[in-house]
N, C-alpha and C positions, 0 to 999 in steps of 0.2 A: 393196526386196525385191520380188520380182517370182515370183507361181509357175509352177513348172513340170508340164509333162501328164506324166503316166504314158501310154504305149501299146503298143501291139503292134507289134514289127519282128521280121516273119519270126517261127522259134517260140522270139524271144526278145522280153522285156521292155526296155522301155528309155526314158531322160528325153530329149524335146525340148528341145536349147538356142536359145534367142534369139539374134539376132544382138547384142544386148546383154551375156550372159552373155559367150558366146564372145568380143567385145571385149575383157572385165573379164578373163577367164582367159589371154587374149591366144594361144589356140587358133584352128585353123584342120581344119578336112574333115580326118581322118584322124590328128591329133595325139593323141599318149597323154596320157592324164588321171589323178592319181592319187587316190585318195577315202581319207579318214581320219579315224575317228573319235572328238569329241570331247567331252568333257561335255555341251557347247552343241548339241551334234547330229553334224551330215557337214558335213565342210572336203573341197572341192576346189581343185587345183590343176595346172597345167603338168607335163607329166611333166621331170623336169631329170636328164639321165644323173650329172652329180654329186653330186648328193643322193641318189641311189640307190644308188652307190657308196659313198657313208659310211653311207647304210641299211642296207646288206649288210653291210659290219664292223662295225657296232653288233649286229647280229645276230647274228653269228660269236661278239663277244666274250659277249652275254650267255649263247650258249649254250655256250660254253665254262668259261664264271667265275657260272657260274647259282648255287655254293653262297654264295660270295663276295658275290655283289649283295645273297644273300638274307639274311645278314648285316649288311651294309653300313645295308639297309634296316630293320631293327632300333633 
């Protein structure tokens, strides 16, 4: 594990990655990143147009069958 800087880009905030991270994540200069949070803290990963496509109708369906889940989870 290795940390990383908090700094200032332009009048945004933003993390410095290593060229070690970026290896590990297997990103490059302008690649989308998705961040998600987990008990253990923030998971980063690759953005994957498929996985976000099954993110989106996981979405769809809980927000349609919301009473259902809530049930379910009972």
């Amino acid at each position: 594990m290795s940390a990383l800087k908090v700094t200032q880009i332009g009048n945004s905030i933003g993390l410095i990655l290593t060229k070690e991270v970026l290896a590990a994540l297997k990103v490059e200069k302008g690649d989308a990143v998705y961040w998600t949070q987990t008990p253990e803290g923030i998971h980063l990963s690759p953005y994957d147009q498929a996985f976000e496509a099954q993110m989106e109708a996981a979405r769809e369906v809980m927000k349609r069958r919301r009473n259902v889940l809530r049930e379910l989870a009972k």
